[in-house]
LUMDODREN-19181 format. One record per residue (C-alpha): residue in three letters; z, y, x. Coordinates in pm, 1 decimal, m for minus. Layout:
% LUMDODREN-19181
@residu ALA | pz Z | py Y | px X;
...
//
This chain:
% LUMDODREN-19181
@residu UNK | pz 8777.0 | py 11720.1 | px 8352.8;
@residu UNK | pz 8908.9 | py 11865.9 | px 8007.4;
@residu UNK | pz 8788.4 | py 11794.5 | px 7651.9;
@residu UNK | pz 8566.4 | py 11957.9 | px 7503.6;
@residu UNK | pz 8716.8 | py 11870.5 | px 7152.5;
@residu UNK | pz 9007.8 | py 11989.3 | px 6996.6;
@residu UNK | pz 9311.6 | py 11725.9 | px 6983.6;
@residu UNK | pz 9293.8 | py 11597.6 | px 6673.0;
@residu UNK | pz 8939.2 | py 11520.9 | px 6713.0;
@residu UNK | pz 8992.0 | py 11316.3 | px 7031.7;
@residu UNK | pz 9127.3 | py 11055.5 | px 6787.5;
@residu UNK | pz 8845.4 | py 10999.9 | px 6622.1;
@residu UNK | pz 8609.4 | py 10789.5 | px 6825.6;
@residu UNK | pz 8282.4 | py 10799.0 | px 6591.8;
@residu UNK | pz 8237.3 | py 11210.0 | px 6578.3;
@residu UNK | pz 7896.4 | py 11153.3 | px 6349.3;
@residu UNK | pz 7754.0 | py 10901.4 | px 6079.4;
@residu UNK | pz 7475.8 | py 10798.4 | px 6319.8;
@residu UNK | pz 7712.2 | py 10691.9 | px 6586.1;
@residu UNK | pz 7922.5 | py 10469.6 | px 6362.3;
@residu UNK | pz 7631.5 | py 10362.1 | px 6221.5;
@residu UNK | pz 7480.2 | py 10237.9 | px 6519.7;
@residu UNK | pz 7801.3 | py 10154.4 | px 6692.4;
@residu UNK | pz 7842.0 | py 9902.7 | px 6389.2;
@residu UNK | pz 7516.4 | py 9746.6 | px 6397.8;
@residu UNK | pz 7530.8 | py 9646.1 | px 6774.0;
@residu UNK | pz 7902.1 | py 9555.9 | px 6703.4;
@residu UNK | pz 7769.4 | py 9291.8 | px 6388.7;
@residu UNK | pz 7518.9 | py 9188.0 | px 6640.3;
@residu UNK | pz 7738.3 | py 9068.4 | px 6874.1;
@residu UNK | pz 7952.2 | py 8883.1 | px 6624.6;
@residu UNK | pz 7692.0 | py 8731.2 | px 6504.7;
@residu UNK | pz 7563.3 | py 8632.5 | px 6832.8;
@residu UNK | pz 7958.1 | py 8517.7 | px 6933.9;
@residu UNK | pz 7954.8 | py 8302.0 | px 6597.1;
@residu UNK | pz 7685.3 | py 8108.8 | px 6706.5;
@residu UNK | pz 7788.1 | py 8041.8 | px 7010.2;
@residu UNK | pz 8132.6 | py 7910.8 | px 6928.5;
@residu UNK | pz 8078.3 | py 7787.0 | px 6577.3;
@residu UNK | pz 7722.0 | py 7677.3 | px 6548.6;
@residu UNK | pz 7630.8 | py 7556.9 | px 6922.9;
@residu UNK | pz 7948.7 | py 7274.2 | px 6925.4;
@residu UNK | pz 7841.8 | py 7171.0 | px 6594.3;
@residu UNK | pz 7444.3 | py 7153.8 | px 6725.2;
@residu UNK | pz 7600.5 | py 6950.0 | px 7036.2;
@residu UNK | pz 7809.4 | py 6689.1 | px 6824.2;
@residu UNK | pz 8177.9 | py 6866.5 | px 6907.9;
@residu UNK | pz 8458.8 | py 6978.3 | px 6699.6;
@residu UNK | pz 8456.8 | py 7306.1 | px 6530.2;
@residu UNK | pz 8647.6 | py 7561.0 | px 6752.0;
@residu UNK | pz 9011.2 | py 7620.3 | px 6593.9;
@residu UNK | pz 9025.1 | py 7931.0 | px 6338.4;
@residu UNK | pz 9295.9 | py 8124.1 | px 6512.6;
@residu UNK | pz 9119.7 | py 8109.7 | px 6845.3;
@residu UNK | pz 8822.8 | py 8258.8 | px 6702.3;
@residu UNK | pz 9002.8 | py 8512.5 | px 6545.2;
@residu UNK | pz 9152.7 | py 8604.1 | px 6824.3;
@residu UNK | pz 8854.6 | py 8632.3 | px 7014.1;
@residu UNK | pz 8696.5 | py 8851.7 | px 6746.7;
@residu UNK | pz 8966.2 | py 9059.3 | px 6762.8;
@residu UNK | pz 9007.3 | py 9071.5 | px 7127.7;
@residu UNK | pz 8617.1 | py 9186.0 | px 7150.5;
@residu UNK | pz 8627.5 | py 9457.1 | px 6898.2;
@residu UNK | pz 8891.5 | py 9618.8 | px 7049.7;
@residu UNK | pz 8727.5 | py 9612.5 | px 7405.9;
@residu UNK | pz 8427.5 | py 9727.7 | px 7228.4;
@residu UNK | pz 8571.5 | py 10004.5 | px 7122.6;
@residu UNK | pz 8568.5 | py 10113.8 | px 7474.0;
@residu UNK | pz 8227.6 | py 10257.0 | px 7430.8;
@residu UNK | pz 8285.3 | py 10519.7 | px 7204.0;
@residu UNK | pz 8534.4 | py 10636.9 | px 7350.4;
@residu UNK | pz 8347.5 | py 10725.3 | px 7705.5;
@residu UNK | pz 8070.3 | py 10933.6 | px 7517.8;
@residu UNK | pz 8334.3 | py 11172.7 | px 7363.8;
@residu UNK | pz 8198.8 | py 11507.7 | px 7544.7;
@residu UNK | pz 8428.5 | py 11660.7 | px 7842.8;
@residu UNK | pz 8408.1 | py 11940.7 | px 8063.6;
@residu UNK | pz 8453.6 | py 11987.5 | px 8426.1;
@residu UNK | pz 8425.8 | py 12320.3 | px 8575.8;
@residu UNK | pz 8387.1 | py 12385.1 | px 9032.8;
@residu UNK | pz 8300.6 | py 12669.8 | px 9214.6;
@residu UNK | pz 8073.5 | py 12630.7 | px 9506.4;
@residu UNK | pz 7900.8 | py 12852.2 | px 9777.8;
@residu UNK | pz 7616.4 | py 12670.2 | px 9672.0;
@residu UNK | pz 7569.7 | py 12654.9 | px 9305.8;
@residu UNK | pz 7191.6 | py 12565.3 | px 9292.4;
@residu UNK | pz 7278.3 | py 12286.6 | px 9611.6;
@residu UNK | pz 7492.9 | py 12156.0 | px 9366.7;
@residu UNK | pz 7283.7 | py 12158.6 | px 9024.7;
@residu UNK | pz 6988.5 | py 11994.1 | px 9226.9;
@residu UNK | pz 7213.4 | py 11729.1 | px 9337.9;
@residu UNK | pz 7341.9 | py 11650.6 | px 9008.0;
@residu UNK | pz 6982.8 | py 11604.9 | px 8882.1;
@residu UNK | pz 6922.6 | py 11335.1 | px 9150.6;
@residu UNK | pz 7296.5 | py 11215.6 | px 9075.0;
@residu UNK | pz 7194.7 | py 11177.8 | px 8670.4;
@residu UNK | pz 6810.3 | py 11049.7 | px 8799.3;
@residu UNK | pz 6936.9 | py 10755.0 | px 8913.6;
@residu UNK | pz 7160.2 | py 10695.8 | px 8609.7;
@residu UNK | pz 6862.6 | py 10745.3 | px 8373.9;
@residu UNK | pz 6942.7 | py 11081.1 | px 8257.2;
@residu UNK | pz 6597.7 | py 11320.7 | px 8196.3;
@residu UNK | pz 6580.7 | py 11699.8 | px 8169.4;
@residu UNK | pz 6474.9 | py 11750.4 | px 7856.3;
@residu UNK | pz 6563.1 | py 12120.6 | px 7755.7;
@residu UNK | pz 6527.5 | py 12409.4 | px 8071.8;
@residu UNK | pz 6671.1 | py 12755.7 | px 7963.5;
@residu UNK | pz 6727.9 | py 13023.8 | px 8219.9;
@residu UNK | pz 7055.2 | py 12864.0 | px 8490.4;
@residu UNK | pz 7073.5 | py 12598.9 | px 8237.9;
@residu UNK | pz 7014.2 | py 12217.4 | px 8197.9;
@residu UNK | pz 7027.1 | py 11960.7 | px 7944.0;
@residu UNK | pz 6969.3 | py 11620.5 | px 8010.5;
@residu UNK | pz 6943.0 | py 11317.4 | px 7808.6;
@residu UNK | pz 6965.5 | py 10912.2 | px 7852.6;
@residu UNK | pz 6611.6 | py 10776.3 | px 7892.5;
@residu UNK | pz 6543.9 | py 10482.2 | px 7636.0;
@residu UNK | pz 6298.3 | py 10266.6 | px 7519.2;
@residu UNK | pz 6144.5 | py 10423.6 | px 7228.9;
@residu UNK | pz 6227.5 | py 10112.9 | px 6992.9;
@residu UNK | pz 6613.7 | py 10163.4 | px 7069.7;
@residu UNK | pz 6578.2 | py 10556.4 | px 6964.2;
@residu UNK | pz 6803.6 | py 10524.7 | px 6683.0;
@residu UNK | pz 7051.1 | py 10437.5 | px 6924.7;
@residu UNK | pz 7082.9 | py 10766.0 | px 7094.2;
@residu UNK | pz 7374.0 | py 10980.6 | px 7018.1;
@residu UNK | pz 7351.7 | py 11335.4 | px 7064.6;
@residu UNK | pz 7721.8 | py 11338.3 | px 7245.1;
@residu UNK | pz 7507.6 | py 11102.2 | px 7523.1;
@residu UNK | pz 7362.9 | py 11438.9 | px 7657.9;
@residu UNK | pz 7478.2 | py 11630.1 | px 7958.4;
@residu UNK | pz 7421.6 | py 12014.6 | px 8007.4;
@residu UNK | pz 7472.2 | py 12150.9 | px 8418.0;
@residu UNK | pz 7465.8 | py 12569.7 | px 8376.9;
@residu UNK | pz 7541.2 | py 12773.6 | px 8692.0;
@residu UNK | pz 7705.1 | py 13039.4 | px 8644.0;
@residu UNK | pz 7744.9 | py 13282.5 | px 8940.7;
@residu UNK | pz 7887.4 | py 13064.5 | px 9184.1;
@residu UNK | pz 8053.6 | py 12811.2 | px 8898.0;
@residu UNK | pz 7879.0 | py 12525.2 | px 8794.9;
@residu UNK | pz 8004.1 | py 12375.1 | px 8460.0;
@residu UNK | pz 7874.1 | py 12053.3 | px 8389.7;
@residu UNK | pz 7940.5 | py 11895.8 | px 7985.9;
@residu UNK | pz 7877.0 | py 11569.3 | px 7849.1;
@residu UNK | pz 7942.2 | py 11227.2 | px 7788.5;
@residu UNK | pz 8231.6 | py 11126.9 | px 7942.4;
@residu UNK | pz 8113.4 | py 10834.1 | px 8161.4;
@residu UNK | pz 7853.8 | py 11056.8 | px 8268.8;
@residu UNK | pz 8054.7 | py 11347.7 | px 8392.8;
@residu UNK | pz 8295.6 | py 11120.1 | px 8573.3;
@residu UNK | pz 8015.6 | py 10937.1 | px 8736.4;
@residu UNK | pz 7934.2 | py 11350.1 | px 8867.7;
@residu UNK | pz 8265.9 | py 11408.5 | px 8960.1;
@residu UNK | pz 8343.8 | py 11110.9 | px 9160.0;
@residu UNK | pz 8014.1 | py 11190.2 | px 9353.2;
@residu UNK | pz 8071.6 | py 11603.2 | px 9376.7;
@residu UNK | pz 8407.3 | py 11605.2 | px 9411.8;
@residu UNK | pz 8399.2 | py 11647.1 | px 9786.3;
@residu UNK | pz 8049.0 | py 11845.3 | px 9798.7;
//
């Protein structure tokens, strides 16, 4: 699997304004959700307040696992060959299938699927999310999020 975006772009993990936007809502929900729990709920239950270092550690600590998400949408490629390039593409449909991934656009030999959500949590979709499978004689190139397209390979890989 190879990027898809030139080096100096790897670096940045938000590639669009919607995607840091949304990124940073869920991310202030989450604080806000962690602040309750270990500032307001020991206060409801008659305990101490929770040292300031060890929530700022936390905090910190959680934002930079968060940040984990980002990075495995940044798009990547991965390229096989096959005696069996349509065995393949159907197998990849079931493969995304069962991790919620639709067809959405059909054009000719290729594919583009994207993440199934509710349609109240819309404005969370990012358009790196997507995954495209196009066969090309007997190549199959599959692009898209990166979780995705590892989830692919580690399923193809021996196919």
């Amino acid at each position: 699997m190879r990027s898809v975006l030139p080096a100096w772009r790897q670096i940045l993990l938000f590639q669009s304004p919607r995607r840091m936007a949304s990124y940073g809502a869920g991310t202030l929900g989450g604080v806000a959700a962690g602040f309750f729990l270990f500032v307001g709920l020991p206060r409801l239950m008659g305990h101490g307040t929770i040292p300031s270092d060890i929530l700022a550690g936390t905090l910190a600590f959680a934002i930079a696992i968060s940040l984990r998400v980002p990075y495995e949408v940044q798009p990547v490629r991965w390229r096989l060959s096959s005696g069996y390039p349509g065995l393949v593409a159907d197998r990849a449909a079931v493969l995304l299938a069962r991790i919620d991934y639709l067809p959405a656009e059909r054009s000719g030999e290729r594919t583009l699927y994207r993440l199934a959500q509710a349609p109240s949590l819309a404005w969370l979709r990012w358009r790196e999310c997507a995954v495209e499978v196009r066969v090309q004689g007997a190549d199959v190139t599959i692009t898209g999020a990166r979780i995705a397209v590892r989830h692919l390979y580690k399923a193809l890989k021996g196919f």
